[in-house]
Every structure is written in structure tokens, then in C-alpha cells.
N, C-alpha and C positions, 0 to 999 in steps of 0.2 A: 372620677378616677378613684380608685380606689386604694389601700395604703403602701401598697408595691410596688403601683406607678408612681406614687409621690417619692417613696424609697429610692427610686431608681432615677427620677429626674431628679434628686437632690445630688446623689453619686456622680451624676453624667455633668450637672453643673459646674462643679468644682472642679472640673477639667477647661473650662470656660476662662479666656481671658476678662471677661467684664460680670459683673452682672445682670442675674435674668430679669430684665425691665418689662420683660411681656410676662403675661399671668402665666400659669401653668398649662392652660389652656392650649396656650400657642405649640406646645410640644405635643401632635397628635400623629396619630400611624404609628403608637410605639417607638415615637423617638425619632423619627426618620426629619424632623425640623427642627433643629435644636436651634438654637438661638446662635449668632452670632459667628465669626473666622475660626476655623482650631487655631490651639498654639502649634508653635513649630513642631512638638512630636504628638501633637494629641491622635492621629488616626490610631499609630500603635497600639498607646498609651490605653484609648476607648477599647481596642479590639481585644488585648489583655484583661481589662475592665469587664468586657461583654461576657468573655471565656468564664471568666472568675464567678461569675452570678447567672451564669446560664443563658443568659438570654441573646438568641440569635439575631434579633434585628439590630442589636445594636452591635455585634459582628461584620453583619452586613452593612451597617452605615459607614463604620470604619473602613473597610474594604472599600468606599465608594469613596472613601476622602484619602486613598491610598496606602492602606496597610499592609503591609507583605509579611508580618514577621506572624506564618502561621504554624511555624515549628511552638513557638513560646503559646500560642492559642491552643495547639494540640497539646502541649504538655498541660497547662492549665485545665483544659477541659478533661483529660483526662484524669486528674486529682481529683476532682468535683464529680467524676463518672457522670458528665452531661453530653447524654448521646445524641441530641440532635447539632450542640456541637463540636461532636468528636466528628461528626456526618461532614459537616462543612469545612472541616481544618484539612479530612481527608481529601476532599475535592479540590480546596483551594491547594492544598499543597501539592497535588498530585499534580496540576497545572503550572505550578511554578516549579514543580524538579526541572522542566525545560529552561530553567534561568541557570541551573548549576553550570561551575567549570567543569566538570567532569561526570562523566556517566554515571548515572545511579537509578536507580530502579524503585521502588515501595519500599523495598525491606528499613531503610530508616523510619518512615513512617512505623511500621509495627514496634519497631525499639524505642521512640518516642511514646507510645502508645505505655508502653512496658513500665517505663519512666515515668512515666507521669500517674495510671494507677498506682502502679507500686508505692510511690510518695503516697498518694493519699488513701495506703491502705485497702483497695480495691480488689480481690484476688480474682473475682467474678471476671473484671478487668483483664487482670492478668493475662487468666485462663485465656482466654479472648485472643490477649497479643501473643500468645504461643502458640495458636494452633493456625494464626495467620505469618508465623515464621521471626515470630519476635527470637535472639537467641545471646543478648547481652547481656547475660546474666551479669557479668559484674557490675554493670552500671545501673540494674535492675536493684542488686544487692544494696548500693552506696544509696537511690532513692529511696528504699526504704526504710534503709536507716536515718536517712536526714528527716525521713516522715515520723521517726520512734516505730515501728513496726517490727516488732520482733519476729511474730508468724512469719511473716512476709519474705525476711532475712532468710529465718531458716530455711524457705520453700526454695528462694533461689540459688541459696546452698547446696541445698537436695538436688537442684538442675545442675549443677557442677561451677558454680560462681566462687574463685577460688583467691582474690583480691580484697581480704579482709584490713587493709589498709585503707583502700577504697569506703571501705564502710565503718573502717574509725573515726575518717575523715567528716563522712554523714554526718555517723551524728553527736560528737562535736559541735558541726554547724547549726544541726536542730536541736542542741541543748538537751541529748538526750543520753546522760550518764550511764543509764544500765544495758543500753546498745556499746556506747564505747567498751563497757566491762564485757561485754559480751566477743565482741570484735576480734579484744585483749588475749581472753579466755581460747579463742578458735587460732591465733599466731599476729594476733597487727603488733605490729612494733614502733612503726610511725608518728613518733609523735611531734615529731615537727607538724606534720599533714596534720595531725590533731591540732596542734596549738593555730594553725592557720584557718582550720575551720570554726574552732571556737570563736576566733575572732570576727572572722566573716559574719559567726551569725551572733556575734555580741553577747557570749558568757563569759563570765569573766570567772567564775568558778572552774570552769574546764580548763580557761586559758593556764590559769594557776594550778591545775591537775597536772595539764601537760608539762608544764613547766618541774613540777616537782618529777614527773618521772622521767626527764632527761630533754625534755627538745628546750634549744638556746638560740634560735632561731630568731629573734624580736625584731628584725629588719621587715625578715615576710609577716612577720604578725603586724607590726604596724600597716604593713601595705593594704592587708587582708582588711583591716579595721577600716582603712580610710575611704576603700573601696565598696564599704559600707556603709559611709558615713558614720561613724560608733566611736565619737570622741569619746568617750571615755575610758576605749582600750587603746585608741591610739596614742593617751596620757600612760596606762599603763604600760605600754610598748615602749614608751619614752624613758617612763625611770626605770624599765628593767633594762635600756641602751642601747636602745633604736636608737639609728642615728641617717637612714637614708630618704632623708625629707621630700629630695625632689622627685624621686619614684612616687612616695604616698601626694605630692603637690599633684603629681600629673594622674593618678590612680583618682585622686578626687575628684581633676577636673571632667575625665570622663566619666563619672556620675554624675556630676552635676551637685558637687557636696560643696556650697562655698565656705561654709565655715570652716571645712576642715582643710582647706587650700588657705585661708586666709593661719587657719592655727600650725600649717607646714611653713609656712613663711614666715610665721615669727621666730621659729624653733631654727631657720637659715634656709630654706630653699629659696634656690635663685634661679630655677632652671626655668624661668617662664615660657623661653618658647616649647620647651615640652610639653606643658602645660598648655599652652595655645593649640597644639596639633590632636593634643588629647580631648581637649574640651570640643574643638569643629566636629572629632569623629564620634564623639557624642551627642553630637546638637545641642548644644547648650550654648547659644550667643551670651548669653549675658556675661559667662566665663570668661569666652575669646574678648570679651569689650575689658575686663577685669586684666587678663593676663597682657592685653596692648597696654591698657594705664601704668602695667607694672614695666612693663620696656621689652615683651617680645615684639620680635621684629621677623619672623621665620613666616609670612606669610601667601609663600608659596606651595611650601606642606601644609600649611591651615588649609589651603586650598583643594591643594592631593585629599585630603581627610576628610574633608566635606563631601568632599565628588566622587569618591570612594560610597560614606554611605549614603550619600543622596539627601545632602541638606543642602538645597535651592541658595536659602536664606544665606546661610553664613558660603556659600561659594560667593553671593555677592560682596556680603560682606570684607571678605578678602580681596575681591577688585577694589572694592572702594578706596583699599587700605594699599592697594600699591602691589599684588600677586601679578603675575605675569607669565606663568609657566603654564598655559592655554591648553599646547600640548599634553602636556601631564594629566592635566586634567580630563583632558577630551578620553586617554588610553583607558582611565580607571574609571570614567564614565560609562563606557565600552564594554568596559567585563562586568559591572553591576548592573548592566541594562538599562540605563538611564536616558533614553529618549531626549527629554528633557535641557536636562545639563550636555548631552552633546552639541543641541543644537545652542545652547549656551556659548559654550563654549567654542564655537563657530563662530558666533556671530565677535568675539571678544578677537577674534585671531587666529583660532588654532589651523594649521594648515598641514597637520600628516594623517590627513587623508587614506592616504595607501598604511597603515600602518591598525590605522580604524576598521580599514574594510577586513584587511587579514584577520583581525580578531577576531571581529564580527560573523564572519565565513565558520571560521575554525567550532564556532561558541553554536552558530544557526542563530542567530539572528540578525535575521535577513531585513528587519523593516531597519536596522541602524544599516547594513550595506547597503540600502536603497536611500536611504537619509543620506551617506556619503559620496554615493555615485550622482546624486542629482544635484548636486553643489558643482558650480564652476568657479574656480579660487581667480581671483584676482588682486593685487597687494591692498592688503589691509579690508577687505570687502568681500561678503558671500554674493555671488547672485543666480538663484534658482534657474538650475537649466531646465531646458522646453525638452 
């Protein structure tokens, strides 16, 4: 192997719950046998991973251990202008617009496309996604300012992108001063949106810019920080007089930041079960085990939240722990297409059926209406009709 493949199975490791006990060796086909179970978000996680470093088969592995989120794959690959896979995020995605609530056609694809060159600078890119109907120029405008691209700004300018707040915002978040002066200079006045983005992306120099030209906002700054994990602004959000702990408690626990859930609770947040329902729709068990020791008890929306985005894991986790709203769960099983957790959810109790299928009908998929026509309910028990 050579030092790219080593590069790359060292990268792909550390997504690994154990260590690799088998030689290097044992990783061949370009990754397609990696050693060991994923963790509970590792498909994503690898497919973002793949995006980010170019490399298609480990896109494709992700995809095969269940990745959907190919909106974030297409913006990533789009920053990195890696065309074979911008190819795949197109197809894959173009195959999952049939999962949306509502009708929608390519044209997000191109505005994605737009977004994601534009951050990394790409105008070749660009060009590219405007002449396949990209036409978001403001949100073209704010990615490139989060990238520092000032060409870029101006060009989506020049297309008529006219949300210069939008783009103080940027770059604020990418820490990029002479974009915000720029911003300033063309009409942003926003500088709340500033001091939010500065925190997002953990300058603490901007934070203190925005701060001096008017935004007093330190509630959303802290949120902004914590949502980052970025204790050190969420210390400055603190003595400048934040004070809305169990927002930044439950902002944490859907990233998965424990220290900085553990530093909102010293400070007074009490709002654990927020904090439980935040952390399930984030996939992060180890929170929801955190926020039960601390005494939420709300674990029937722990449940809604998991089976909403499709964490297996922690839906169980919440029966274990005494959930029982079946129903609930089977309906927003239903609209995220969850196979799966329907039939989970079935087998657990749920019995509104006619409520399943309607969705199901409304949404076109058809394989969950056949999943609930072929159930014969009887009390407490599914049994497959003939």
C-alpha cells in the first residue's frame, strides 16, 4: 500500500469503536472491509469523511451501511471541486428527492452545488451551477463569505444577491474580518447575526467587534458557542450575561458536546429533559444515559426524536427506559421513511395503522402501505397476513 492508503485507513480508523487488531492488510478493495460494527452515526460521519478527501469508495461504503445525508456530501464535495464525487451525490440525491414531504424537482441540487463551490472558492464551479439553473445568489453570497472569498462575493453581487447581512454573518463564522468590512461597507448592519456567527465559528476577536458596534445579544451568542462546542466563548457569553443555560444545555446535547452540557449545568440548567430529546435527535446515547442520571424522565419524545431521525439504538433505548407512545412513533417513522422502526414499532404495539397508510399513500411510499396492509392487528400482537 502505498502512503495514501495508509493516510486513509488511519482517517477511516478513528471512526472505529475498537481498535484495528488485524494488520492493514485486512483493509483491501479500497476500504470496502474495514474492520469491525460502525458506531451509531459512523455511515454519515465516513460519507462526509469520503466527501471531504475525495474518495468515492468510501462514499460508497457509507451508502451501504446506510448514509442518506447526501445534501452535506454534495456541499462538501462541492468545496473540494471533486467531480467524481459531485457525480455520485447527484445520483444519490436525485433518488432520494423521492423521500421529500413535498415536491421538488433538481433545482436544489444546482443551489447546493452553488454553496458548496462558492465556500471553497471554486468559480469554474460556480459557473457550472448557473448555467444548470443554480439562482440563490444570497446564499451563494453568505458561502462565500464564510469561505473569505471576496471575488466570489462580488461575482454573486453582480448576479443580483442583495442580503448583505447574510454575508456578515459568513464571515464572522469563517473569521474573516475584511469580508465582514466589506459586508459593512456595501449596507450589513447586523450585527447580532454577526456576533452569532463569530461564535459559531469561535473568534473571539469578532465576537468582541460585534460587540463594540452595537449587538447585546449574549443569550444567542452563547447558544451559538455551545452549538459549537467553543467553551471558551461560551465563558465569554457568560460574563458578558448570558444567562439562558438550558437552551445552550440542550444546543449541546444535540452535538453531542458533553462538556459543555456538563459546564451549562454548573452555571443552573435544569432542563434535562430538553436535553434528553435533543441529545436522541442527535444520536448521541451516551447524552440520553447522562441526561436520565441527571432525572429526565420525558421518554416518550426521547422516542418521537430518535424515530424521527432514525436512531434504531436509542428508540430502543427509550423502551427500555419505560416510552410507550408506539403510535407517535410509528407516524414519524412514516414521514422519514423508516422501514425499519415501523416495523419496530409494530411489533412494540403501535396499532394506527389506517393513519400509517394515509401518510404513506399521500408521501408514495408504497412499500410502508404494503408493510401496513399486510399486518392483521390483534391485542397486543402483529401476525402477518397471507
Amino acid at each position: 500500500m502505498n502512503s495514501l492508503d495508509n493516510y486513509l485507513i488511519a482517517q477511516i480508523a478513528s471512526y472505529l469503536p475498537s481498535p484495528l487488531d488485524t494488520p492493514l492488510r485486512a483493509v483491501s478493495a479500497r476500504f470496502r472491509a474495514i474492520i469491525g460494527p460502525p458506531k451509531k452515526r459512523l455511515p454519515n460521519k465516513l460519507m462526509s469523511h469520503g466527501a471531504k478527501i475525495g474518495c468515492t469508495e468510501i462514499c460508497e461504503l457509507a451508502r451501504s451501511r446506510g448514509a442518506i445525508n447526501y445534501k452535506k456530501m454534495l456541499d462538501i464535495a462541492a468545496r473540494g471541486n471533486y467531480f467524481p464525487i459531485l457525480h455520485l451525490a447527484f445520483k444519490w440525491h436525485a433518488i432520494n428527492i423521492r423521500k421529500s414531504h413535498s415536491v421538488i424537482d433538481m433545482q436544489p441540487n444546482c443551489d447546493l452545488l452553488l454553496m458548496g463551490a462558492a465556500r471553497g472558492g471554486h468559480r469554474a464551479l460556480c459557473e457550472r451551477a448557473f448555467s444548470q439553473g443554480a439562482r440563490d445568489f444570497d446564499r451563494m453570497l453568505g458561502a462565500a463569505a464564510r469561505g473569505g472569498h471576496r471575488a466570489l462575493c462580488e461575482l454573486a453581487r453582480s448576479k443580483g444577491a442583495s442580503d448583505f447581512n447574510y454575508m456578515l454573518y459568513g464571515g464572522a463564522r469563517g473569521g474573516h474580518r475584511a469580508i465582514c468590512d466589506l459586508a459593512r461597507e456595501w449596507g450589513a448592519t447586523d450585527y447580532e447575526g454577526m456576533l452569532r456567527g463569530a461564535a459559531r465559528g469561535s473568534h473571539r476577536d469578532l465576537c468582541i467587534l460585534a460587540r463594540d458596534l452595537g449587538a447585546t445579544n449574549y443569550n444567542e451568542m452563547l447558544v451559538s458557542a455551545a452549538h459549537g462546542d467553543h467553551r471558551a466563548i461560551c465563558e465569554l457569553a457568560w460574563i458578558w450575561g448570558a444567562i439562558n443555560y438550558d437552551q445552550a444545555l440542550a444546543c449541546a446535547a444535540e452535538g453531542g458536546h458533553r462538556a459543555i452540557c456538563e459546564l451549562a449545568r454548573s452555571w443552573g440548567a435544569t432542563n434535562y429533559n430538553w436535553m434528553l430529546v435533543c441529545a436522541a435527535g442527535g444520536g448521541h446515547p451516551d447524552l440520553c444515559i447522562l441526561a436520565h442520571e441527571w432525572g429526565a424522565t420525558d421518554y416518550d419524545s426521547m422516542l418521537i426524536a430518535a424515530a424521527e431521525s432514525g436512531y434504531r439504538a436509542i428508540c430502543e433505548l427509550a423502551h427500555e427506559w419505560g416510552a410507550t407512545n408506539f403510535n407517535g412513533m410509528l407516524i414519524v417513522a412514516t414521514m422519514s421513511r423508516r422501514y425499519d422502526l415501523c416495523t419496530l414499532a409494530f411489533r412494540w404495539g403501535a396499532t394506527n395503522y389506517n393513519d400509517m397508510i394515509g401518510i404513506a399513500l399521500s408521501l408514495h411510499y408504497l412499500e410502508l402501505v404494503y408493510l401496513a396492509q399486510s399486518c392483521v392487528f390483534t391485542p397486543g400482537m402483529i401476525v402477518q397476513g397471507q
